[in-house]
N, C-alpha and C positions, 0 to 999 in steps of 0.2 A: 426528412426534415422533422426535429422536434421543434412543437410550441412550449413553452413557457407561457404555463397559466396558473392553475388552482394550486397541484401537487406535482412535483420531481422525484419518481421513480428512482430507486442505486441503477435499475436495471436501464432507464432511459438518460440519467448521467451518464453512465460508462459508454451506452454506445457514441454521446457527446464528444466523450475522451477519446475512446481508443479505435472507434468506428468514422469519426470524420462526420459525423452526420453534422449535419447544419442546424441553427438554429431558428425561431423565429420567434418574435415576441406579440402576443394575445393583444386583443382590444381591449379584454379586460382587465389586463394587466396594466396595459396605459393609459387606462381608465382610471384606475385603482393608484396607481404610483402618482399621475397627475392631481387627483383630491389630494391626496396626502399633501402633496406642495402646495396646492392650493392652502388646503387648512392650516397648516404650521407657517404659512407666509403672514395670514390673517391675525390667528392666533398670537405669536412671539412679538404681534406690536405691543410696548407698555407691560411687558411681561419680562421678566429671568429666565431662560432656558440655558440651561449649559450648552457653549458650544455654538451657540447662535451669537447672544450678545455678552458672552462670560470668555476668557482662558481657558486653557484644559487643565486637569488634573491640580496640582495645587495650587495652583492660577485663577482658579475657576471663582475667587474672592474677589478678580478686578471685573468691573465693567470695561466693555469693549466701545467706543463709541461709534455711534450710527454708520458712519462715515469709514469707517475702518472693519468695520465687519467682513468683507469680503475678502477684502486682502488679510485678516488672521484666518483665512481657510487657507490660503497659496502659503503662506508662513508656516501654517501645519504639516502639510504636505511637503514641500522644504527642506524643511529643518529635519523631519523626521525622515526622509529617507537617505538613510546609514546604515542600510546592511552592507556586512563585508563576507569575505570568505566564497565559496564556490556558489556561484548562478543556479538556482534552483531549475532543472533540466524542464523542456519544454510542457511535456506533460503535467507535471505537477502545475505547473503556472496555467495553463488551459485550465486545470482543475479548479484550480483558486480564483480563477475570473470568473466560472459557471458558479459556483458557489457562490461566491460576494452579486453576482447579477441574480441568480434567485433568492437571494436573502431581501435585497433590494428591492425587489418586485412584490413583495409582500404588502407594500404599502405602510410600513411602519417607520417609515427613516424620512421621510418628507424629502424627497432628490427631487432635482429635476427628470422626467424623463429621457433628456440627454441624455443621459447620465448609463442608462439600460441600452438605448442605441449602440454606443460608442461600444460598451463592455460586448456585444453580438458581435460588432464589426470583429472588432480584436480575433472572437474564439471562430467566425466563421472565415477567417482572412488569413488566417493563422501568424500573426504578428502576437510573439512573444513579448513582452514588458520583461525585460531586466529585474529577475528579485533575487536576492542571495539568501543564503541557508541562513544567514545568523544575523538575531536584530530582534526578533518576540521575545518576549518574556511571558505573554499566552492571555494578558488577562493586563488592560483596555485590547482584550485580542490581540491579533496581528500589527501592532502598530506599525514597526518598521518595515517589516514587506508587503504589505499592504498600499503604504507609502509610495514605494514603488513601483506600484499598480496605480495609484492617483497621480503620481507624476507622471507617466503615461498618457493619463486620459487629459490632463490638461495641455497636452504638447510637448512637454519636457522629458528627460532622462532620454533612455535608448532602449532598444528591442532586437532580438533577435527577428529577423526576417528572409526566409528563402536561402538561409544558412549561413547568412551574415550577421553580425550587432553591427548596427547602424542608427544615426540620432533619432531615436523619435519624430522631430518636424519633418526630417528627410520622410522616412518612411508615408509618414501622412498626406506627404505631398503627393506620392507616385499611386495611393491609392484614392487618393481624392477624398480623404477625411478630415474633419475639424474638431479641434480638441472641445471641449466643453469648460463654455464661460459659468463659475461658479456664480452660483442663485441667492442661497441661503445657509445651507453648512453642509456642501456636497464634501467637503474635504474631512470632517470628522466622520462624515456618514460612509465614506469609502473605507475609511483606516479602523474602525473601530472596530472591531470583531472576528470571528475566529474563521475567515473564510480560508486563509492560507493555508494553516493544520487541517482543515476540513478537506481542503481540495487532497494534501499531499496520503490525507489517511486513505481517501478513494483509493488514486492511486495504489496504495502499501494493501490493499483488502481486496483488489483483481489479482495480484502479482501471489501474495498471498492463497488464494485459491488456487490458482495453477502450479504454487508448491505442492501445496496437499495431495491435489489431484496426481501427483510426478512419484511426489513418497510415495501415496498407496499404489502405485503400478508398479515401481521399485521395487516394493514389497514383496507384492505378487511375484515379479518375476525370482526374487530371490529365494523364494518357498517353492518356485519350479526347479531351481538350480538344484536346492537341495531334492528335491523328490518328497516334500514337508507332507506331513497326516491333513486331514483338512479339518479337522474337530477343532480346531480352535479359531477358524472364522466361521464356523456351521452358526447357521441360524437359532440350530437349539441351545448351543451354549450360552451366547452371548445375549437371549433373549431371556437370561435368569439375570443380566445387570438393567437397566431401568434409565439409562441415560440413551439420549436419543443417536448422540452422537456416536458410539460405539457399536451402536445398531445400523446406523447408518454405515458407518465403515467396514464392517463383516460381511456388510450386502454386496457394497460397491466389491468387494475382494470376491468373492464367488460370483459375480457376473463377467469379472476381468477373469477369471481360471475358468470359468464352464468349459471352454471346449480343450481344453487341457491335458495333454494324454500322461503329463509327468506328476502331478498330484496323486498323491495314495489314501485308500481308504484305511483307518485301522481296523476296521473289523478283518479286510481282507489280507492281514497282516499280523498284528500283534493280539489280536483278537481268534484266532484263527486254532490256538491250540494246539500249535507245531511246534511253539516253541521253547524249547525244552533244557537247552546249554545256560549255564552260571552266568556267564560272558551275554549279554543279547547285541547281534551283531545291528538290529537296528537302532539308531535313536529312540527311545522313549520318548523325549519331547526336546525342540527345538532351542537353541536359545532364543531371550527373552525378546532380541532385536527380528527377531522371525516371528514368535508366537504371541508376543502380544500387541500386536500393531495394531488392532481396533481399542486396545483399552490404552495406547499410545496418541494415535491420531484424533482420535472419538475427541478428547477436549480440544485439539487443536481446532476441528473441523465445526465444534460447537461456541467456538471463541470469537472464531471470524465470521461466523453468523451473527454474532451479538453485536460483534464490533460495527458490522454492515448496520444492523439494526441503529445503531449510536448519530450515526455517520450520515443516516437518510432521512433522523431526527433532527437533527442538526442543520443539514444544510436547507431543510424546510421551516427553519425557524429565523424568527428577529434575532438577531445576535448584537446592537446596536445600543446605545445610549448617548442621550433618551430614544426610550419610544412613544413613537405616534400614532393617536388611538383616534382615527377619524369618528369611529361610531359614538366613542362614550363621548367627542370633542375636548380632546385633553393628554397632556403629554403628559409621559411618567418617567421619574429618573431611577434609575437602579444599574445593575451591572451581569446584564446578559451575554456581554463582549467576553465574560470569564470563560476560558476552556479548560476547565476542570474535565468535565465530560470526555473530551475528545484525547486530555493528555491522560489519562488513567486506561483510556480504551486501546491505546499506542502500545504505550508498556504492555498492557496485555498480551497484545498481539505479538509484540518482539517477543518477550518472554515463548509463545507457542513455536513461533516460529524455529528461536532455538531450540528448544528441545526437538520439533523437526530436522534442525540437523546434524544435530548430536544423535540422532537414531539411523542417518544417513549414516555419520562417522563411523556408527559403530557398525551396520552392517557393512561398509565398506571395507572396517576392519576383519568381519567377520571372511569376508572373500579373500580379505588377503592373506590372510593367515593359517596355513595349512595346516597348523597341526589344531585347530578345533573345527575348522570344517571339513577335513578329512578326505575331499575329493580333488581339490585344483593343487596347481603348483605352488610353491612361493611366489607371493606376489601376481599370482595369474601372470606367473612367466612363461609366455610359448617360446622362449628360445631357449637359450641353453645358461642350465642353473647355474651359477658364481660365474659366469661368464656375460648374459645379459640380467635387466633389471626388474624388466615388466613394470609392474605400478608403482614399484617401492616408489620412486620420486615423489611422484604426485601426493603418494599421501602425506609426505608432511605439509603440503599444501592443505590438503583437508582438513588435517590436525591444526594446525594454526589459524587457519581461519573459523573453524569451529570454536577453538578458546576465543577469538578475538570475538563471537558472535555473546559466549557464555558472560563476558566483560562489560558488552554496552545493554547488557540486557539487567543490569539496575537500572531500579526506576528514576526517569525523570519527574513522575507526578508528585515526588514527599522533596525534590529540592528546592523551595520555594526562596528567593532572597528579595526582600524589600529593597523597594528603589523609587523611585520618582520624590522624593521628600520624604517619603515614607507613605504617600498617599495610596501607591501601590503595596502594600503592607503583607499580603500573600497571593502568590500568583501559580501560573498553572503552571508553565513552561511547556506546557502544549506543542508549539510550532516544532523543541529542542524533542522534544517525544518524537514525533512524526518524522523529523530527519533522521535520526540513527535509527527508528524504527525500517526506513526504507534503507539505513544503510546493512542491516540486518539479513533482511530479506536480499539485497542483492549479493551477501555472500551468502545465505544459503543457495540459492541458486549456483556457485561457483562449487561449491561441495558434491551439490547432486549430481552437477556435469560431470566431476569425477566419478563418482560411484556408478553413474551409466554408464562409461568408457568400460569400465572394471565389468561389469554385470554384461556386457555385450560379449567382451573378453572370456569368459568365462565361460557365455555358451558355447560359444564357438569351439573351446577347448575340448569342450566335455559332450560336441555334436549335439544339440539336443532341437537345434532351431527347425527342425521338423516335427517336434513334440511338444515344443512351447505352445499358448492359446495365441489366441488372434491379435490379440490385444497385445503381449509382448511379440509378436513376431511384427507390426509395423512398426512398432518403435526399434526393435533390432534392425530393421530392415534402414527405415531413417537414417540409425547413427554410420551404417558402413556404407552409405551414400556421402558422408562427411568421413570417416577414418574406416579406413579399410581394415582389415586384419593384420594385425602385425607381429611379426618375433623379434626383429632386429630394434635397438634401443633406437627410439624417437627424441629430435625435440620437442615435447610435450603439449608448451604452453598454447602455441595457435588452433591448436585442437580442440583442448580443454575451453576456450573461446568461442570457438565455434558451436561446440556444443552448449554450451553455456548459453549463446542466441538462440540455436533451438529450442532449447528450453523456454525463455521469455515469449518468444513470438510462437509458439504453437500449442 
């Protein structure tokens, strides 16, 4: 059981997401969320507040009358939700409902505390709210899937539940919930902010680590395949560069090889003074997709730690306008709802991620092609040459979907288009960041699953799976619990799937 109190850990959201743990919400927290309404209820009599007794956005010049205040929150929420295109998958929406409930808990949005109930129920109930991938423009935040989420909590739309979409009321009924009677301006305070892109970059920044972590063993094992020097992930080399991330990667790669009987040393080799012919039958140094995978991964692995850094700032902050400042007693209007932040740290992230598998690509080109690596067949074919195919298939799969990753990795953060009258004038597109960022990462993933089929293949060809380290000997061991050894031509795809799930879930 987490509480939701002071601060929200990445490391106590994620186990929220992807561990099931449960929630529960502090006294102090509905201590704190309850003043805030208290105060802005007091407060916004005889007063202007945006949002309270104004229009949104270029609207925000009419008075609202007394009497009609409540219902321009249900009219907000409403109106605005209009996303279209594909249902933002479970996960992500658990993300965005943790996120928008601890933004909310901060006490700077004046809710009601109903309002934090209902959002626990959802993530501990596991009743998804219906949001679609397209509708932000990132900056009044989230508005349209956000929406979404507040037509939810007021009773309305529909939800994924226990593997159904089913109406919202229905679901409500069978768990014995009640939507939440809007207070004061619980419908701008749901929709306004960047909890969606927040919640979905979580998600893309776990998935993302277990990339890394997939490439650098990859790696590894294909530097056993070849019988690689070790001097280029030694600790002394790479402790003359000065980035942490590169250091870090060179470590991780010599704790994965330690017990490793196929790595060579050069001293005991090209160092050795034996060797004397025009021709040297060894490699002198590996290609670049083998030898420089710490000065490769190093930025990857220091991008998605910044990214995490961005992401843990973020979802512990007011992202809302206005905010409510119980202490100093006084609201302030500005534009925190902006995801600038979060859409510049997407692109990043995609951007790394490609280039992770474009290094996948090319080692997996590297195996497959016999005349620069100089030990395996074509295509790591165990059957019989011009007769079976081995991998060739598969790789134009890699290749294509590697270009397609090389494609969506322009940035979303410099496309900015004014809209709302123009009151929206430059915006983040944030939420647009955070989609194809995750749609990125989910074909790298499809890449790597082929390059391990190939790298498994491989050993096996070249017997080595009793001199491989430990570390590649259970993941070899893993995949031929799912695809056995093969010579004879396969259909491919339900394989490359399966591993592919391996991949995500381990």
């Amino acid at each position: 059981m987490n509480t939701i109190n002071e601060y929200l850990s990445l490391k106590e959201f994620e186990s929220i997401i992807f561990e099931n743990n449960k929630i529960a919400i502090s006294e102090v927290v509905l201590n704190r969320v309850n003043e805030s309404f208290i105060f802005l209820k007091e407060f916004s009599k005889n007063k202007v507040i945006y949002g309270v007794n104004t229009g949104f956005g270029p609207m925000a010049q009419y008075r609202i009358k007394d009497e009609d205040r409540l219902q321009l929150q249900y009219n907000l929420i409403r109106s605005h939700s209009s996303g279209t295109g594909k249902p933002l998958n479970a996960l992500c929406v658990k993300a965005a409902i943790l996120a928008r409930l601890n933004t909310l808990s901060l006490g700077n949005s004046g809710v009601h505390p109903s309002v934090i109930h209902l959002m626990k129920e959802l993530i501990n109930k596991d009743i998804t709210p219906l949001i679609f991938e397209h509708g932000g423009v990132g900056a009044s935040g989230d508005l349209v899937q956000l929406s979404h989420l507040a037509l939810v909590l007021i009773g309305e739309g529909e939800v994924f539940y226990k593997g159904e979409r089913s109406p919202t009321q229905e679901v409500f009924e069978l768990e014995n919930l009640k939507p939440i009677q809007v207070e004061i301006r619980e419908g701008l305070a749901l929709i306004n902010g960047t909890s969606v892109m927040t919640g979905i970059g979580v998600v893309n920044v776990h998935y993302a680590n277990k990339l890394l972590d997939w490439s650098l063993k990859f790696s590894c094992a294909i530097n056993e395949i070849v019988q690689a020097f070790d001097d280029h992930f030694s600790e002394e080399l790479n402790n003359t560069k000065r980035h942490k991330g590169q250091r870090e990667v060179a470590a991780r790669m010599r704790e994965n090889l330690a017990d490793s009987t196929l790595i060579r040393k050069r001293e005991d080799h090209l160092y050795s003074g034996e060797n004397t012919e025009d021709i040297f039958k060894d490699k002198v140094q590996e290609y670049y997709s083998l030898r420089c995978v710490p000065q490769i991964l190093g930025p990857v692995l220091e991008t998605i730690n910044n990214v995490a850094s961005i992401l843990e700032d973020e979802f512990n902050s007011a992202n809302d306008n206005p905010i409510i400042d119980v202490k100093t007693q006084h609201v302030y209007h500005g534009g925190n709802f902006h995801g600038d932040y979060i859409s510049l740290e997407m692109d990043k992230l995609k951007i790394v991620i490609t280039k992770l598998t474009m290094l996948s690509e090319r080692q997996l080109n590297f195996l497959l092609n016999s005349k620069i690596n100089e030990i395996l067949p074509p295509f790591v074919n165990l059957g019989t040459l011009g007769f079976n195919f081995g991998m060739q298939g598969v790789q134009f799969t890699a290749t294509s979907t590697t270009a397609e990753n090389q494609m969506l990795s322009n940035p979303m953060y410099i496309h900015s288009i004014p809209n709302n009258n123009d009151n929206q004038d430059i915006v983040s597109m944030g939420t647009n960041a955070a989609v194809i960022t995750a749609k990125v990462i989910e074909n790298a993933f499809e890449v790597l699953a082929i390059e391990l089929i190939t790298i498994v293949q491989a050993i096996d060809y070249l017997e080595q799976n009793d001199k491989i380290s430990s570390v590649t000997k259970k993941i070899f061991e893993d995949v031929r619990a799912i695809i056995p050894i093969f010579k004879e031509d396969q259909v491919m795809y339900p394989f490359v799937q399966q591993i592919k799930d391996y991949l995500i879930n381990n």
